[in-house]
C-alpha positions as CSV (number, residue, x, y, z in Angstrom):
1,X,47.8,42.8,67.9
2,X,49.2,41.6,64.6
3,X,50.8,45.0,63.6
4,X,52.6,45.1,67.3
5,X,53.8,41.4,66.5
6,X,54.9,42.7,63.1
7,X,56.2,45.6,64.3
8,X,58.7,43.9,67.1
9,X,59.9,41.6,64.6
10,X,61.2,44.6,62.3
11,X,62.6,45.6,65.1
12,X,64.2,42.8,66.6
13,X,64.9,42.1,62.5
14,X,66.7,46.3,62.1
15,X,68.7,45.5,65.4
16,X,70.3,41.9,64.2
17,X,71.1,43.4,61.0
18,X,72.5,46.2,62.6
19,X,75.0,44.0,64.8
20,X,75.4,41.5,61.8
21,X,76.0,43.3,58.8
22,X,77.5,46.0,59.5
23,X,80.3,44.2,61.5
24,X,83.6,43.1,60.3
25,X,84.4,39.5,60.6
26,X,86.3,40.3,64.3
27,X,82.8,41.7,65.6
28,X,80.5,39.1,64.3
29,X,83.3,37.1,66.0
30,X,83.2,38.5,69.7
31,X,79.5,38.5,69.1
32,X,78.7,35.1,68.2
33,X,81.8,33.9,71.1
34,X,79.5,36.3,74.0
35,X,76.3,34.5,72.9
36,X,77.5,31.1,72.8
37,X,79.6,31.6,76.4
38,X,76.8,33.2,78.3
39,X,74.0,30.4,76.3
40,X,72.1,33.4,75.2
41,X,72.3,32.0,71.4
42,X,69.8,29.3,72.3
43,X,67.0,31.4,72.2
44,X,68.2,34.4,70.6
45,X,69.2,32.8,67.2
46,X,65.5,31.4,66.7
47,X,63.8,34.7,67.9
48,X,65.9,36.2,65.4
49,X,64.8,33.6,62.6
50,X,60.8,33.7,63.6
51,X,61.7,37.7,63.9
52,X,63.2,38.1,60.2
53,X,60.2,35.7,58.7
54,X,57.5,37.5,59.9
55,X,59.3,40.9,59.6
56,X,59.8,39.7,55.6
C-alpha cells in the first residue's frame, strides 16, 4: 500500500512539474486564473504539497 501511495504522489508530483515548470509565465498564468475561477485550487494546491513531500 505504501509504494502505491508513493507511487501516486510522483505522479501527481511529474504531472505539476510538468504544467509548472515547463510553462512560461502566460501558462502558469491561465493555469493558476482556471483553478482559482472554477475553486479547483482549494484542494488541488495541498494535494500537490502532500504529493511533492511524500514523492521527495
Amino acid at each position: 500500500m505504501a509504494g502505491l501511495v508513493q507511487r501516486t504522489a510522483q505522479s501527481i508530483d511529474q504531472m505539476w512539474r510538468s504544467v509548472w515548470h515547463d510553462s512560461s509565465r502566460g501558462e502558469k498564468l491561465v493555469v493558476a486564473l482556471v483553478l482559482l475561477v472554477t475553486g479547483l485550487a482549494i484542494p488541488v494546491i495541498p494535494i500537490v504539497w502532500i504529493a511533492r513531500f511524500v514523492a521527495n
